[in-house]
C-alpha positions in Angstrom: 36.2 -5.8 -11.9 38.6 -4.5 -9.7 41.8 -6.3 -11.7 39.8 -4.2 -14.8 40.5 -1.1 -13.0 43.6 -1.9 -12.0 44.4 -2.2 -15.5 42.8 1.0 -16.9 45.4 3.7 -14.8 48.4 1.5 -15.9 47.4 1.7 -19.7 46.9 5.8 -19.2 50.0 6.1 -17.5 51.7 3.6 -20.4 50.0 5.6 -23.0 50.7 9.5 -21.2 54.6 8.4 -21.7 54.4 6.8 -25.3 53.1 10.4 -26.1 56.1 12.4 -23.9 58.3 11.2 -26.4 56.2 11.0 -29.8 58.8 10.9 -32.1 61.1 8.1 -30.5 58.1 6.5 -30.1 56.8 6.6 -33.6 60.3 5.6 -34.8 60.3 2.6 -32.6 56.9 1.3 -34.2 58.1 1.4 -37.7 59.5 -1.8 -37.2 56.5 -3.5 -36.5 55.0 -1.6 -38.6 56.5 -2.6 -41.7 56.7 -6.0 -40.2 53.1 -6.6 -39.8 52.5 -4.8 -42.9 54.8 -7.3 -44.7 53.0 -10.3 -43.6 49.6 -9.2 -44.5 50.3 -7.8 -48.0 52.3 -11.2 -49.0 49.8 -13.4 -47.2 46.8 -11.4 -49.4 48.6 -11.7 -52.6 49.4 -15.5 -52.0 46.2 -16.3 -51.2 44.6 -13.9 -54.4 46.9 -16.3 -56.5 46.2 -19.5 -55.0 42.4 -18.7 -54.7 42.3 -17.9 -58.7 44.3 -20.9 -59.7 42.4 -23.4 -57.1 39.0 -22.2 -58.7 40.6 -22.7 -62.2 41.7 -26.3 -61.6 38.7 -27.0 -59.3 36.6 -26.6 -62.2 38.8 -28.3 -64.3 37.3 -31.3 -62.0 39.3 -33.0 -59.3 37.5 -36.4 -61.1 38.8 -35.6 -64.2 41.8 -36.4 -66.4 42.7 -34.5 -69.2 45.0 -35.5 -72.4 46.3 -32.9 -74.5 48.4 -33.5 -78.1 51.6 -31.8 -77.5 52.2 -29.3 -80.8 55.3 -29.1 -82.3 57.5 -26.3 -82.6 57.9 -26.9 -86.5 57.2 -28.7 -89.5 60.5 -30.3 -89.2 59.7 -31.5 -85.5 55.9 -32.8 -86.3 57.0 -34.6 -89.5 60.2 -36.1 -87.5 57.0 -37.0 -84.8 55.2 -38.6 -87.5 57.6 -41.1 -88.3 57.4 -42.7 -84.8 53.5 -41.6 -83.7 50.7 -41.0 -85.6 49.3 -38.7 -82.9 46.4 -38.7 -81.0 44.0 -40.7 -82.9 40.5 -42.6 -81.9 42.7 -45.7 -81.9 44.0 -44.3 -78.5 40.2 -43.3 -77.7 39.1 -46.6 -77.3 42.3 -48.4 -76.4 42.0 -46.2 -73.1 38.0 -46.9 -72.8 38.3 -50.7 -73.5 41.1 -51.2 -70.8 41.3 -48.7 -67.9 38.5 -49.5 -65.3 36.8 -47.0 -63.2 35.6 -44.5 -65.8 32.3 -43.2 -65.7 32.6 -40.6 -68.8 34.7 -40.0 -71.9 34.9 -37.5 -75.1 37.5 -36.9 -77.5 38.4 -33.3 -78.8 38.9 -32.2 -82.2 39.8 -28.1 -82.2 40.0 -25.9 -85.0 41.0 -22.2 -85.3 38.4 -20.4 -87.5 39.6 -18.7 -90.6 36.4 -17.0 -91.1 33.6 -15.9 -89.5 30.0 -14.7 -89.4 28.9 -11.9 -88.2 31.9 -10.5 -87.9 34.0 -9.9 -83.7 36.3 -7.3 -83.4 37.6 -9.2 -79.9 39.7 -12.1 -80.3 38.1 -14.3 -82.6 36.8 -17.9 -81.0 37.8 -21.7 -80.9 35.6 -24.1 -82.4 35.9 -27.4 -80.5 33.8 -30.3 -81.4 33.4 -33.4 -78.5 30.4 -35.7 -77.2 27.4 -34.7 -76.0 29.4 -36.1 -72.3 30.9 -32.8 -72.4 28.8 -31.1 -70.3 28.7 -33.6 -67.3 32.5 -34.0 -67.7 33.5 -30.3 -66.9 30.4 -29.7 -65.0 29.2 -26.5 -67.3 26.2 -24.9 -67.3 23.4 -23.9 -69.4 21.9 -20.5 -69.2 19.7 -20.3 -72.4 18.8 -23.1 -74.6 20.1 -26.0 -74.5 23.0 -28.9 -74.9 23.5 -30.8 -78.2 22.2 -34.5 -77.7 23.5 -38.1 -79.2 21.5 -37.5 -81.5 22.7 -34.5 -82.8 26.5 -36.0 -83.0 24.8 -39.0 -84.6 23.1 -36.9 -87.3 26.2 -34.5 -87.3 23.8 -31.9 -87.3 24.7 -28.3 -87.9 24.1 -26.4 -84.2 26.7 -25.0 -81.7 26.4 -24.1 -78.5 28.3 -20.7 -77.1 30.9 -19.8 -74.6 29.4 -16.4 -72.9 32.3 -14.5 -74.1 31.9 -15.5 -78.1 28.0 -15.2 -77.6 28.8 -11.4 -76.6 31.3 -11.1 -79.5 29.7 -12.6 -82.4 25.6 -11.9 -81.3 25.8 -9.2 -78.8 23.6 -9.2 -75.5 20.7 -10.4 -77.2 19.1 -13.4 -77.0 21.3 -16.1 -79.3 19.1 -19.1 -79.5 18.0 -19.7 -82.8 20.2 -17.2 -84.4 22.9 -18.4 -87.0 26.8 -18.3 -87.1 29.0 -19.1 -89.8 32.2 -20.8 -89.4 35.0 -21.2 -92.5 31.7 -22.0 -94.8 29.5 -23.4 -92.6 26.4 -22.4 -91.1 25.9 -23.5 -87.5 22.6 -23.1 -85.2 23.1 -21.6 -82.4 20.8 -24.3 -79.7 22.7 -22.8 -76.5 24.5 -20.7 -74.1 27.1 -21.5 -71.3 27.1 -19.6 -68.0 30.2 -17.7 -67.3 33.8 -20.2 -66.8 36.8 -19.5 -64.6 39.7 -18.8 -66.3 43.5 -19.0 -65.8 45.8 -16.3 -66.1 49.1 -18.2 -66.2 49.7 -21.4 -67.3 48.7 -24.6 -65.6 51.0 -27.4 -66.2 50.5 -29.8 -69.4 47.6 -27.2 -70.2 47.9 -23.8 -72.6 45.5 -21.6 -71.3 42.7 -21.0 -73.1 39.2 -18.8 -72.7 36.9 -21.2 -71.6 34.7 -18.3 -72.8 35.0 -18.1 -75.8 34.6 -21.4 -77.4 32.2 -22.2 -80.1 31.5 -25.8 -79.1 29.8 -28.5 -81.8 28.8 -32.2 -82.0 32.1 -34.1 -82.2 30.8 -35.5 -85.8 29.4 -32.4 -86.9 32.8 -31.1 -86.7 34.6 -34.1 -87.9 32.7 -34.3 -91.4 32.0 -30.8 -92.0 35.2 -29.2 -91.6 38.3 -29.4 -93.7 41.7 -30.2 -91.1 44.3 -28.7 -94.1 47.8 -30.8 -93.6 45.4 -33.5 -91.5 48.2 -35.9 -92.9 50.6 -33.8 -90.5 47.6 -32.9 -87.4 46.7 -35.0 -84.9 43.8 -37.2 -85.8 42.4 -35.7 -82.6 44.0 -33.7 -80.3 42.0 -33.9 -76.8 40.6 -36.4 -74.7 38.5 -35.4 -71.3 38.1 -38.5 -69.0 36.2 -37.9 -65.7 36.5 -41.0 -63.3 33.9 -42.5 -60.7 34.3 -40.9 -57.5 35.9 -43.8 -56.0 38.5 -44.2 -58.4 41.8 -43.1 -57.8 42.4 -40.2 -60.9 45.9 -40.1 -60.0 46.8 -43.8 -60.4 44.0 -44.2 -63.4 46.0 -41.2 -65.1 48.9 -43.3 -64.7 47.8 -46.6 -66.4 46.3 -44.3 -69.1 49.7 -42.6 -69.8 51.6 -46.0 -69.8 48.6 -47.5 -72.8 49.5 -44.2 -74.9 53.2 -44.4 -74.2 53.2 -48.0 -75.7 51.2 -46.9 -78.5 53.0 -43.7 -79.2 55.9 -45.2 -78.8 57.4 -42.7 -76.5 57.0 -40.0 -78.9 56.4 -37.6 -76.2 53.8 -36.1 -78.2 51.1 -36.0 -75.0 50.3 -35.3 -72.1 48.0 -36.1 -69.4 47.3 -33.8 -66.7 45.2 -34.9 -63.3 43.6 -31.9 -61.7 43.3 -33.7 -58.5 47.4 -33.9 -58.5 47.5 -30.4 -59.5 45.7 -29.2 -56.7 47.3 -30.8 -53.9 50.4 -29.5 -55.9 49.2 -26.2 -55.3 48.6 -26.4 -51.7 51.9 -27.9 -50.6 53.4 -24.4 -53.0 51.5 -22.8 -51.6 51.9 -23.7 -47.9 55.6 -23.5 -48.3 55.7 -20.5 -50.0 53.5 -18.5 -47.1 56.1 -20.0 -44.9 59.1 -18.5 -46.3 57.2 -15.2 -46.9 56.2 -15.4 -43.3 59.7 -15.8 -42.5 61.3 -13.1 -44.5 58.7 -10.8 -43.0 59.7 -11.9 -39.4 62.7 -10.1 -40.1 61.2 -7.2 -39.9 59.2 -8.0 -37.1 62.3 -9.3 -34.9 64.3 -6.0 -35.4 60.9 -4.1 -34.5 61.2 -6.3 -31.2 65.4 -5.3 -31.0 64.5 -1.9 -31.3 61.4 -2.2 -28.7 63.9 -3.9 -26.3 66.5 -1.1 -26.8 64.6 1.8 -26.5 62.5 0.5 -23.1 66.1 -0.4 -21.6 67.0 3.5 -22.5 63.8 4.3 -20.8 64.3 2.0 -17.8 68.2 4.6 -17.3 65.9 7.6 -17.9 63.2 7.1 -15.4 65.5 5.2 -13.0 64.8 8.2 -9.9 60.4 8.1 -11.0 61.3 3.7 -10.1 63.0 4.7 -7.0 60.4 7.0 -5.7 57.5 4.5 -7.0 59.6 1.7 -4.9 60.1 4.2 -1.7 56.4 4.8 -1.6 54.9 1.3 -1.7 54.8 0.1 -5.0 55.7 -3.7 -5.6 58.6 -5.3 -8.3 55.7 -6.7 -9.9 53.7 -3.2 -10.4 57.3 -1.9 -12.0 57.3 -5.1 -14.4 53.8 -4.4 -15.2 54.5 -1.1 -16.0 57.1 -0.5 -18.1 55.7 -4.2 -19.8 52.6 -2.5 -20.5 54.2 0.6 -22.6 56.2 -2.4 -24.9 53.3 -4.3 -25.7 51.5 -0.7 -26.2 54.2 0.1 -28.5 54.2 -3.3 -30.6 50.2 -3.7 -30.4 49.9 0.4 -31.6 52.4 -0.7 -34.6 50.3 -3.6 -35.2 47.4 -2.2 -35.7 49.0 0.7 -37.9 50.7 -2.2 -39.8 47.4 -4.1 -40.5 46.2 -0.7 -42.6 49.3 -0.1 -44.0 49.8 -4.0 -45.6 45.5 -3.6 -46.4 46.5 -1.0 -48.2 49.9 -1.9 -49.7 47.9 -5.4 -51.0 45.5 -2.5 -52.7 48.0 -0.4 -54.6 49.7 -3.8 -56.2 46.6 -5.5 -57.1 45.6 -2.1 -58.9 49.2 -1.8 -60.4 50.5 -5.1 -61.1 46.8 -6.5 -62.2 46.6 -9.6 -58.9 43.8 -10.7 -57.2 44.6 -10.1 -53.7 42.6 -11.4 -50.9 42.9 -9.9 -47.1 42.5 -13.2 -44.8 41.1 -12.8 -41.1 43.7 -15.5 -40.5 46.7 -12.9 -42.0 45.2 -10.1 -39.6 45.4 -12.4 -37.0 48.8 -13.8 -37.4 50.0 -10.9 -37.6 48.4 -8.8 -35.2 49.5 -11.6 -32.7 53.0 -11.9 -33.5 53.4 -8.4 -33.3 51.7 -8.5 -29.4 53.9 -11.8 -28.6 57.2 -9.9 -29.7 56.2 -6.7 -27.9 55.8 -8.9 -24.7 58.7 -11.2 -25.3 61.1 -8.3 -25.8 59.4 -6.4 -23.1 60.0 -8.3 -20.6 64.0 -7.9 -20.1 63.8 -4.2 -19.2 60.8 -4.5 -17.3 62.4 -7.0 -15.0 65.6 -5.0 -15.0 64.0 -1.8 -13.6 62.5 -4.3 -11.0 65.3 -5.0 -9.6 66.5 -1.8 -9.1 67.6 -0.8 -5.7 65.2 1.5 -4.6 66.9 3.9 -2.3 69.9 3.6 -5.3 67.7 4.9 -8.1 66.4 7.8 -5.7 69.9 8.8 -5.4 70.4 8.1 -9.1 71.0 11.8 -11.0 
């Protein structure tokens, strides 16, 4: 208790000089200021990305393997493709069920890009995307009203759909949808079902185009398959998706492997896939991610160490000022070490007041760009603290020069001292 109030007088007296001098003072923050300030803006928007694209390829399942047919720029290139590969076909489908172990679900993919449809959307108009019922385990979706097609639906290739929330709001409003009819090119489908609200990506992931998981209108692979016309299907991909989703004790990484090297034989090196692991992607991300935060952190320590120069420099002109008040505090009893505290205390005042000035000002600079530049940005307790501390451990590190050098000042010196 009595250390406590010890403390309390030398934090006044720290604080009463700080204010003799406000604008010096003020100047000598903006350092750390900006420093701190730095830090936490680039640390929010860094972790606003990386939390948006982690979801993203989280839900894209960490179990899962996906293999997208890689389009071609033009007719030239596809029909040059053609020669050597015949695509993604259901050849490949079971070549890559029959001989890769370790798989615990599999669907192809045929997509199609509506030409017409009923009622009418004035938003972007949706996918149709017919796979097994698997589907739904595979990407872990769920259903909010109605339900999910069955085998026997596929079997029967039976005329019902299920709807992404974004095309259920675009083609049937808010209403309920199940039981209500859409037609696609010239076929009637039956809506049986909703999906709950997906992630999406705003940027692309790699070996995937981003798409609204949203807005899908997603049939019985067979339905699809035998009631709608592919034009140029001599030129398209027989299929042109495959989602794989691994048993949990299966390596996807290495499984994704063996599965490109079966469709590489077959394709014949066509390069006209590709197979992308979530699982990879995602530790991807995090080593980015870790590395990037590093350099940012870095470039921001700039700021922070010129903050601490300019702390340094303005305590040693302080030390020359109040060299006759360190004499007179030395002639009547006070201690080196209460002259080190003192003048120690007013640096780490000055870097801990810019700190905390700095924390509001990068809260608010990560504000003002996720408005403007359309970024998630995402304040971290670990960024406050990071920050704050640096900013405290440079005030005290830089402090601590002219604190000992008015210590060591001769006492009956400095009272002479004009």
């Amino acid at each position: 208790m009595s250390g406590f109030s010890n403390i309390l007088p030398e934090l006044w007296m720290g604080l009463s000089s700080l204010l003799v001098h406000k604008l010096r003072s003020g100047l000598t923050m903006l350092g750390m200021i900006f420093g701190v300030g730095a830090v936490v803006a680039m640390l929010s928007i860094t972790a606003g990305a990386q939390k948006e694209m982690m979801s993203y390829i989280d839900l894209l399942g960490v179990n899962n393997i996906i293999i997208e047919a890689k389009e071609a720029v033009d007719r030239n290139e596809l029909q040059a493709r053609r020669v050597i590969s015949p695509g993604l076909t259901f050849r490949d489908f079971r070549a890559v069920s029959e001989n890769v172990q370790g798989l615990e679900a599999m669907t192809p993919r045929k997509r199609f890009k509506p030409q017409k449809l009923l009622p009418k959307t004035v938003a972007e108009p949706p996918t149709l995307i017919g796979v097994q019922s698997n589907y739904l385990v595979i990407n872990s979706l769920k259903i909010v009203e109605g339900r999910w097609f069955n085998d026997d639906d596929d079997e029967r290739s039976a005329p019902v759909c299920v709807l992404g929330e974004s095309a259920k709001v675009g083609l049937l409003g808010y209403d309920h949808a199940v039981g209500k009819s859409v037609k696609v090119n010239e076929q009637w489908l039956q809506v049986i079902g909703v999906l709950s609200q997906q992630a999406t990506a705003d940027s692309d992931v790699e070996g995937l185009e981003v798409a609204n998981r949203n807005n899908l209108i997603i049939a019985p692979l067979n339905t699809v398959m035998r009631r709608f016309e592919d034009n140029n299907s001599y030129l398209k991909d027989e299929i042109d998706g495959m989602y794989i989703k691994v048993k949990p004790e299966t390596d996807s990484i290495e499984t994704a492997s063996i599965v490109t090297a079966i469709l590489g034989a077959t394709h014949k090196d066509a390069g006209d896939f590709t197979v992308t692991v979530p699982a990879g992607l995602l530790e991807q991300r995090r080593r980015t991610g870790l590395i990037f935060n590093v350099v940012m952190i870095c470039i921001a320590g700039i700021s922070l160490l010129v903050g601490g120069i300019g702390i340094m420099n303005i305590m040693l002109a302080t030390v020359l000022e109040r060299t006759r008040e360190i004499g007179i505090r030395r002639a009547i009893g006070a201690k080196q070490a209460d002259i080190v505290r003192q003048f120690l205390t007013e640096a780490v005042l000055i870097s801990t007041l810019g700190g905390l000035i700095g924390i509001l000002f990068g809260f608010t600079l990560s504000q003002i760009i996720a408005k403007a530049a359309g970024w998630s940005t995402v304040v971290t307790t670990s960024s406050i603290v990071v920050a704050f501390g640096v900013s405290c451990g440079i005030g005290l590190a830089f402090g601590i020069y002219p604190a000992v050098q008015a210590a060591k000042l001769d006492p009956i010196e400095a009272i002479r001292y004009e």
